[in-house]
N, C-alpha and C positions, 0 to 999 in steps of 0.2 A: 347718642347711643354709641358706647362704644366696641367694637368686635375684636377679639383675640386671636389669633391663628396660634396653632400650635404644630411644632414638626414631630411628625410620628418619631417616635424610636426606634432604629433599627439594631436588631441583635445578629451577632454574627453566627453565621449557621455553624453546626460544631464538625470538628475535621472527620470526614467520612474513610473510614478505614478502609481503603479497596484491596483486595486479593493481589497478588503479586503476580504480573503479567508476564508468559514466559513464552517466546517462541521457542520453536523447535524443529530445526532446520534438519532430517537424515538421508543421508548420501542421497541430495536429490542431482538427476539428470535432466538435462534435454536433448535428445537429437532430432535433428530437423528431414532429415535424409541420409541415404549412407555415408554421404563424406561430410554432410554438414551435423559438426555436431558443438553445443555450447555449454553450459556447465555438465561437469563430470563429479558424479561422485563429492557432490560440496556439503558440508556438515558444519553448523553453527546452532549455537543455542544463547539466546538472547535474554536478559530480563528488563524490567522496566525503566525506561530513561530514554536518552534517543542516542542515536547510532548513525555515524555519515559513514556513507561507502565510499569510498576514494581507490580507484582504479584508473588503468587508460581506457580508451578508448574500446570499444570491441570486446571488455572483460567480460561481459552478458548481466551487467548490473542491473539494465533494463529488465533482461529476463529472469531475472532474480523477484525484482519487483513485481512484474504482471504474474508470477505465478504466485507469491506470497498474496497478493489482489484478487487472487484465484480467475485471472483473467486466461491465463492460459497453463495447462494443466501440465506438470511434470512429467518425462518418458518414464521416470522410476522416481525411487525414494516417497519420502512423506514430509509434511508441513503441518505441523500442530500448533494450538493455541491455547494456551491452557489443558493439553492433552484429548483437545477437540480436533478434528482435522476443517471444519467450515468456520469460518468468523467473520466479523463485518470489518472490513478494509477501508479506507477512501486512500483513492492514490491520485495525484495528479503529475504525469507528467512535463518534460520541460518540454516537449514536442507534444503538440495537440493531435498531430496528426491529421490536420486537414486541410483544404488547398487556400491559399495564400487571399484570394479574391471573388471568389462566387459566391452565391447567395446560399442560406443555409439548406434548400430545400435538394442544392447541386452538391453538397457537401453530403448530404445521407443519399443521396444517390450513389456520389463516386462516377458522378458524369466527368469531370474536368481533369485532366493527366497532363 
């Protein structure tokens, strides 16, 4: 007897038209206290594709980041997404932010400095 295998066919799914993705970046601020203060007034409007920030040091691109993350909220301005201001982010920074050698139970504590 003899048996046949056969490989499915596979079709290519057809190109899914998505909406055009726009951020919208207006006079947003941070200040942190009275003399600490880091973006002023910054305004950008972005659409779909990707985008490197290149700055030095200390330009607040971090803080650019966590608030477009919606991890930390703006002093002023606004952040839209399709003329939404909440949208789903995933952000990973190059700093995890947690300590170099303790176990993870000491890392959500914030026991080890």
């Amino acid at each position: 007897m003899t048996t046949q295998t056969t490989t499915p066919t596979r079709t290519a799914l057809p190109n899914a038209q998505l909406p055009p993705m726009v951020m919208s970046i207006q006079n947003v601020s941070k200040q942190y206290n009275k003399q600490n203060r880091g973006l002023r007034d910054f305004t950008l409007e972005i659409g779909s594709g990707v985008l490197g920030l290149l700055s030095p040091n200390g330009a607040d691109k971090s803080t650019l980041m966590r608030m477009l993350a919606t991890i930390t909220k703006p002093t002023a301005g606004t952040i839209l997404w399709n003329d939404t201001e909440r949208a789903v982010l995933g952000y990973l920074s190059q700093d995890f932010g947690i300590y170099p050698n303790p176990n993870s139970l000491e890392n959500l504590e914030g026991t080890r400095a």
